[in-house]
C-alpha angles and dihedrals in degrees: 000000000000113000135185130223125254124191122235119261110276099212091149088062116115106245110236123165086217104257119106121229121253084253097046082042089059097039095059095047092052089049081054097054103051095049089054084055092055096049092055099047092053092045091049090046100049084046086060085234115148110209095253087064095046091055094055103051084054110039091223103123126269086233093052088049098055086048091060103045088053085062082238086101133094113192127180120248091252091064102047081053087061097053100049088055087055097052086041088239113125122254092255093049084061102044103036115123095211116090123269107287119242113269097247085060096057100045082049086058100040083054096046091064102058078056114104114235085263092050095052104053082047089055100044086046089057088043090055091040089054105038112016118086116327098236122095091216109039112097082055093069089066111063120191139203114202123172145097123304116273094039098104108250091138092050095041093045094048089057094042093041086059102043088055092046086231126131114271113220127195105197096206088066099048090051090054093047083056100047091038095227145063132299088248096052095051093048079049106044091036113006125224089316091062089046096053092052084053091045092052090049098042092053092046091061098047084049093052094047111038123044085177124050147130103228130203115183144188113277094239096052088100086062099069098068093199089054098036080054091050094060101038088059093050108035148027111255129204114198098217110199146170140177110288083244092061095039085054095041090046092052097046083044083065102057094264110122094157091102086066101032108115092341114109080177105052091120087051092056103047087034082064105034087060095049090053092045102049096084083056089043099044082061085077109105086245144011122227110198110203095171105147100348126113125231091276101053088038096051082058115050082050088058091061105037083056099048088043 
């Protein structure tokens, strides 16, 4: 029978209705800028670029500079822009809250990108290969399910998930069982940043505990590239699609008319939203089209896609 994880109660969790107070606001803030400071200064430094130089290149003042790099400036995104430009880094590199990368990281990623598209799945295959888990066949013990909603990956992996006699777990759920409330509440208390945390926990821990599952996780989950990676490493994935008219029609079938609710341009919209995620999508190991099939024909076609 196929069950789904649940998390164990986190009394010992501090309570927070999700909004930061004007001081921990500040505090952060501070803590960002002078991060940012620090960044600069060091860019500037390993470019072998006084400050003087550097002002003058962008046209941002020797006296705001010095500001900034002190972490006691605030500076407008225009300008930043501006002196990125100068020290030849990208605006991201500069305003990124993670730590500096090694530096073998950031001479891999300077020569992936001389790498066609080709190239570039070879080369991530041989990294897994190399580096994922040691055994051949173990990505295929974890089977998951990725698409947009109304294409059937809970039905299908319920199904899957029985025949194999393996737990079936459904990744929204287990985000909500971490975070201790809704979807909904966690998208209005933190946004998507707070969602993802939860979504990255919440797909660690199924990892750690099952070597064998059937998975079926949240659409969006292709759009955060560190847990996407995370679950092509360590599972084989089946894209499972339709035609925006069947994903609409499945998820209204179901009772769930939000989609439509105010919204005259709903099909726009997913219509959209699948064209930009394909690319992400099309990164599974294989594609299961259920466009106009039911469960039967569906399950299996999965079956075979999955013994061939």
């Amino acid at each position: 029978m196929a069950e789904t994880l649940h998390a164990p109660p986190r009394s010992a969790q501090p309570q927070s209705n999700g909004r930061r107070t004007r001081r921990e606001s500040g505090s952060e803030d501070s803590a960002f800028l002078t991060l940012l400071g620090d960044r600069i200064r060091a860019t500037r430094s390993r470019r072998g670029m006084t400050r003087k130089i550097l002002a003058r290149e962008s046209g941002v003042s020797e006296r705001y500079l010095a500001q900034l790099e002190s972490g006691e400036g605030n500076i407008s995104i225009m300008l930043l822009r501006q002196v990125a430009q100068a020290m030849g880094v990208s605006l991201s590199g500069l305003v990124t809250e993670e730590p500096d990368p090694p530096v073998e990281l950031s001479l891999l990623v300077q020569f992936a990108a001389r790498l066609t598209p080709e190239e570039l799945a070879d080369a991530r295959a041989r990294l897994v290969a190399a580096f994922g888990d040691g055994r051949p066949d173990a990505r295929r013990q974890r089977i998951a399910l990725i698409g947009l909603r109304g294409a059937g990956k809970s039905t299908l992996g319920r199904v899957l998930a029985k025949g194999r006699d393996v737990p079936f777990v459904e990744l929204t759920k287990e985000i909500e069982a971490d975070a201790g409330m809704a979807l909904a509440e966690i998208m209005a208390l933190g946004g998507q940043a707070m969602y993802r945390r939860y979504e990255r926990r919440a797909l660690e821990r199924v990892l750690v505990a099952h070597e064998s599952a059937v998975i079926a996780t949240g659409g969006g989950l292709v759009a955060e590239p560190a847990n996407y990676e995370l679950l092509l490493s360590n599972c084989f994935t089946v894209w499972v699609t339709a035609t925006p008219e069947d994903h609409m029609a499945r998820v209204i079938a179901q009772g769930d008319r939000r989609p439509m609710a105010d919204n005259p341009e709903a099909m726009d919209d997913l219509r959209l939203i699948l064209q930009e995620r394909a690319p992400l999508y099309a990164k599974a190991d294989a594609r299961l089209d259920t466009a106009g099939n039911d469960i039967a024909d569906s399950f299996a076609k999965l079956e075979a896609l999955l013994e061939s």
